[in-house]
C-alpha positions as CSV (number, residue, x, y, z in Angstrom):
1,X,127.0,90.6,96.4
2,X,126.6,93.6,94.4
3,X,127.5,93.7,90.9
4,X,130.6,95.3,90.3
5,X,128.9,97.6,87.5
6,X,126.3,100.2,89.0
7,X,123.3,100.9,87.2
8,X,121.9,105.0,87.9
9,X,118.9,105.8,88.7
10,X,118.6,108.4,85.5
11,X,120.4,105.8,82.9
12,X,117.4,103.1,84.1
13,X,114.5,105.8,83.6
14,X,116.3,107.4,80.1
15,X,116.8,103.6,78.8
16,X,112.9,102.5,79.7
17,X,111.4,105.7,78.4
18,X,113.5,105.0,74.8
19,X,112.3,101.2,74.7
20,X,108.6,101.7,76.3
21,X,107.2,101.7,72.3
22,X,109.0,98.6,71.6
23,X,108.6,96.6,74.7
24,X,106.1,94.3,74.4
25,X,106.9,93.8,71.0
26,X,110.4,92.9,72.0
27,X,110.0,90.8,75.6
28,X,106.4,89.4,75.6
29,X,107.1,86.0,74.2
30,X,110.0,85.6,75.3
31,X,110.0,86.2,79.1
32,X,105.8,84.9,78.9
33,X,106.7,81.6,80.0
34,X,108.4,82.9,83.4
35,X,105.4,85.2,84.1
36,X,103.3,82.2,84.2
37,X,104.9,80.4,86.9
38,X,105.3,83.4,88.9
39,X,101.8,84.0,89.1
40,X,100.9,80.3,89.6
41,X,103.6,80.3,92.4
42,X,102.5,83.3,94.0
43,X,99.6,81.6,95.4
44,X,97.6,84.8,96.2
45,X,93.9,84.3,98.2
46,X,91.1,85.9,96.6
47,X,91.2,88.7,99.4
48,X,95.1,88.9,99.2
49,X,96.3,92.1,98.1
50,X,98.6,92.3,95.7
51,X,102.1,94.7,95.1
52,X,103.8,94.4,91.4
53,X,106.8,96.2,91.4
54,X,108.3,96.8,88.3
55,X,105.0,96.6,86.4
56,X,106.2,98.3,83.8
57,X,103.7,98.1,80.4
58,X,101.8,95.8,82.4
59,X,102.1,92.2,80.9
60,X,101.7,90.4,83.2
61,X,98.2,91.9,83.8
62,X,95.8,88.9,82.2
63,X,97.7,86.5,84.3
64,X,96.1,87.4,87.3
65,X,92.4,86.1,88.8
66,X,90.2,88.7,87.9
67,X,89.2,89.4,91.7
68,X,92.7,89.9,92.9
69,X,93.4,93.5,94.5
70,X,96.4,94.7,92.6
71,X,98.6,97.6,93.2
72,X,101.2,98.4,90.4
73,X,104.1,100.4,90.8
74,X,106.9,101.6,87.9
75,X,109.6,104.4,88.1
76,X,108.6,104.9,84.6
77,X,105.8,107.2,83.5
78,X,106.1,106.1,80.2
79,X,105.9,102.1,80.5
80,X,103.0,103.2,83.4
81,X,100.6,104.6,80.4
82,X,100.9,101.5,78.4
83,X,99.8,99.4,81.4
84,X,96.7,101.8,82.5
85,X,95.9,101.1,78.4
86,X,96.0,97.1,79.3
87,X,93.7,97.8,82.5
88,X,91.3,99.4,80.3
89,X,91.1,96.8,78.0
90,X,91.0,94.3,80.4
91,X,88.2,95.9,82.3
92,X,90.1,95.7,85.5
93,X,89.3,98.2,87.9
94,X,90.4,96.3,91.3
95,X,94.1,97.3,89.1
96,X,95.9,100.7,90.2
97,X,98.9,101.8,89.3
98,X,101.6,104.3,90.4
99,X,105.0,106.2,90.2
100,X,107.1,105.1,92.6
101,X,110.8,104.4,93.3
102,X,111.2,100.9,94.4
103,X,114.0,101.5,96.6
104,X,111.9,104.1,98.7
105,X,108.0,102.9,98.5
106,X,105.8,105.2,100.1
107,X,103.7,102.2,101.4
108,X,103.2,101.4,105.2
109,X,104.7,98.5,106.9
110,X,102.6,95.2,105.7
111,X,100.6,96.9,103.2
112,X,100.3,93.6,100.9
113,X,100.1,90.2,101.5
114,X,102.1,88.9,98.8
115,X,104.6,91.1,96.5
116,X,106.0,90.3,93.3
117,X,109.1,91.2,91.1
118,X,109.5,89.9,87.8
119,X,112.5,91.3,85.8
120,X,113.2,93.8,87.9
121,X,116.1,93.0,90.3
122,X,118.6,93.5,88.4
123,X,117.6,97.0,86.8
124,X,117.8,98.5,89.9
125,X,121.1,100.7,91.2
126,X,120.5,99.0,94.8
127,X,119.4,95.2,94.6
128,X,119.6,94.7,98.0
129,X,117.7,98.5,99.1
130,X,114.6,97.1,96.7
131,X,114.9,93.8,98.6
132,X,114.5,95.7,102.4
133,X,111.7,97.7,100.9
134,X,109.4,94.4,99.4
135,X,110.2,93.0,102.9
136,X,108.9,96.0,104.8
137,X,105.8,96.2,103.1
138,X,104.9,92.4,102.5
139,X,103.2,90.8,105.8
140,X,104.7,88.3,107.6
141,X,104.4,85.2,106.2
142,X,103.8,86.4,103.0
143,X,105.0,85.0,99.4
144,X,107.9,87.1,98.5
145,X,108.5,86.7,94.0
146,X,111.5,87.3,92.1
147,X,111.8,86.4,88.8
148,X,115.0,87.3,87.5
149,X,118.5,86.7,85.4
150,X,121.1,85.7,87.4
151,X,125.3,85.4,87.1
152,X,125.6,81.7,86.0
153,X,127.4,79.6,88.2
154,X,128.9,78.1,85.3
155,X,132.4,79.2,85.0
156,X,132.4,79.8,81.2
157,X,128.8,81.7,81.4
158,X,129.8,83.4,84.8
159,X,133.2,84.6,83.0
160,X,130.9,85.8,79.9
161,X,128.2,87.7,81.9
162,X,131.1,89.1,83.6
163,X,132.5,90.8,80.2
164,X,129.4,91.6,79.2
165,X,128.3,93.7,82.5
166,X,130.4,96.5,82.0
167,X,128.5,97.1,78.1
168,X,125.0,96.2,79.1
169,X,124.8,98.0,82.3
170,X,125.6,101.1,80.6
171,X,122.6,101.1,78.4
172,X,120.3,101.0,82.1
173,X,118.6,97.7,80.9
174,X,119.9,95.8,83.5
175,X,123.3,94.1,84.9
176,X,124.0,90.3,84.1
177,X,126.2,89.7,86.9
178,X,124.1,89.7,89.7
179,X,124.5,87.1,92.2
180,X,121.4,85.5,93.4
181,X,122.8,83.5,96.7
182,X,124.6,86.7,97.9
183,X,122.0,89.0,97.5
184,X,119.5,86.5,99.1
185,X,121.8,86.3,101.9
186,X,122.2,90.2,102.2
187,X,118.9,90.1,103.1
188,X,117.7,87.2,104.9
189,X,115.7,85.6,102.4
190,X,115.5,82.1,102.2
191,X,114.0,80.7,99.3
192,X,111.5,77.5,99.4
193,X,110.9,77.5,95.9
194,X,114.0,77.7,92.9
195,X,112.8,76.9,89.6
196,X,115.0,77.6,85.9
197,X,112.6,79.1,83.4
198,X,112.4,80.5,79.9
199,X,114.8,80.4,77.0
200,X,117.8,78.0,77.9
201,X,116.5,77.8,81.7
202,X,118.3,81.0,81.9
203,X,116.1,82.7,84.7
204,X,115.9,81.7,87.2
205,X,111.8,82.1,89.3
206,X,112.3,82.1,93.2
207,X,109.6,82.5,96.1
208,X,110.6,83.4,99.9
209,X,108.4,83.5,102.5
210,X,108.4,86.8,104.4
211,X,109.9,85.8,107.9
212,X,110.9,89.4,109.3
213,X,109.7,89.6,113.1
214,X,107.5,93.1,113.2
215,X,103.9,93.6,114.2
216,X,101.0,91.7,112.2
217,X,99.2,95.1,112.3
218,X,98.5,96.2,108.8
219,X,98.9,99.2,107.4
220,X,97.2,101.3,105.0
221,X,97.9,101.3,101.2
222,X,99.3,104.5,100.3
223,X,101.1,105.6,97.8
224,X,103.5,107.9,95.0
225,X,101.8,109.9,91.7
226,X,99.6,108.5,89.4
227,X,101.5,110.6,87.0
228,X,100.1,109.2,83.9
């Protein structure tokens, strides 16, 4: 179920340009303990490729094996640059990134084995568009990784996301009432994996596994703009 508040496409880029400076500065502790699991539960081989979307400054970045062939994507030009910074200092050249609208990837069908999403879902003006897409392009089979906020289904918390939505979608940061079993549904996801992480167990870290019925043929990895 879609929130009742809709994020734009412009107020998301505007609102991650501003806070691109700050980012790290203001998220990396806090959110660190969810990136952790979702790397550990992504489970990727050391041939798998890899698609982040939502990459953004690119913190997530040391969590991966050093081997792994990584392919980030951002709409954001600005949080892009401060991740191609991190791949530099991490000496990671098996690590490119790229401008690219999550709700229309320019990949081909299949292009990654495994795809991840980490607080990204709900900063998105179609939820269940981005979801389609991260199916398309993951293989059958593959882990599918979202690690997001979700509306509480605690009635006090639910009612107080609720109130909140209308304020905090405004500023494109992201919406709070954003139902995970709906939006799971919308898509044909099933999750085999729910854990509650970070502050207060307040996000919740899920992994699908990719059971679309399409071709095993795999495409090629293509792509948007560097544009950094």
């Amino acid at each position: 179920m879609r929130s009742r508040w809709h994020l734009s496409q412009k107020t998301v880029t505007q609102a991650y340009a501003f806070v691109s400076p700050v980012y790290d500065l203001i998220f990396n502790r806090i959110f660190y303990p969810g990136r952790v699991e979702a790397i550990k539960v992504l489970e990727p081989g050391p041939e798998d490729r890899i698609l982040e979307v939502g990459i953004g400054t690119g913190l997530n970045l040391p969590l991966y094996p050093h081997y792994h062939r990584l392919v980030g994507m951002d709409l954001s030009g600005q949080m892009l640059r401060k991740a191609r910074s991190r791949i530099c200092e991490l000496n990671a050249p098996h690590v490119s990134l790229t401008v690219m609208d999550a709700m229309r990837m320019g990949f081909a069908d299949n292009a990654f084995d495994h795809v991840l999403a980490t607080y990204v879902i709900s900063v998105v003006p179609d939820p269940t568009q981005v979801l389609q897409e991260i199916k398309r392009v993951c293989r059958p089979k593959g882990h599918i990784v979202i690690l997001n906020h979700f509306k509480s289904e605690h009635p006090f918390m639910g009612r107080l996301e609720g109130l909140m939505a209308p304020i905090l979608t405004r500023t494109g940061l992201f919406k709070p009432d954003l139902q995970l079993t709906p939006l799971l549904e919308q898509v044909s996801l099933i999750p085999d994996q729910i854990q509650r992480v970070n502050l207060f167990s307040g996000w919740r870290l899920i992994r699908c596994i990719n059971t679309k019925e399409t071709s095993l043929e795999v495409g090629p990895i293509e792509g948007g703009t560097d544009g950094l």
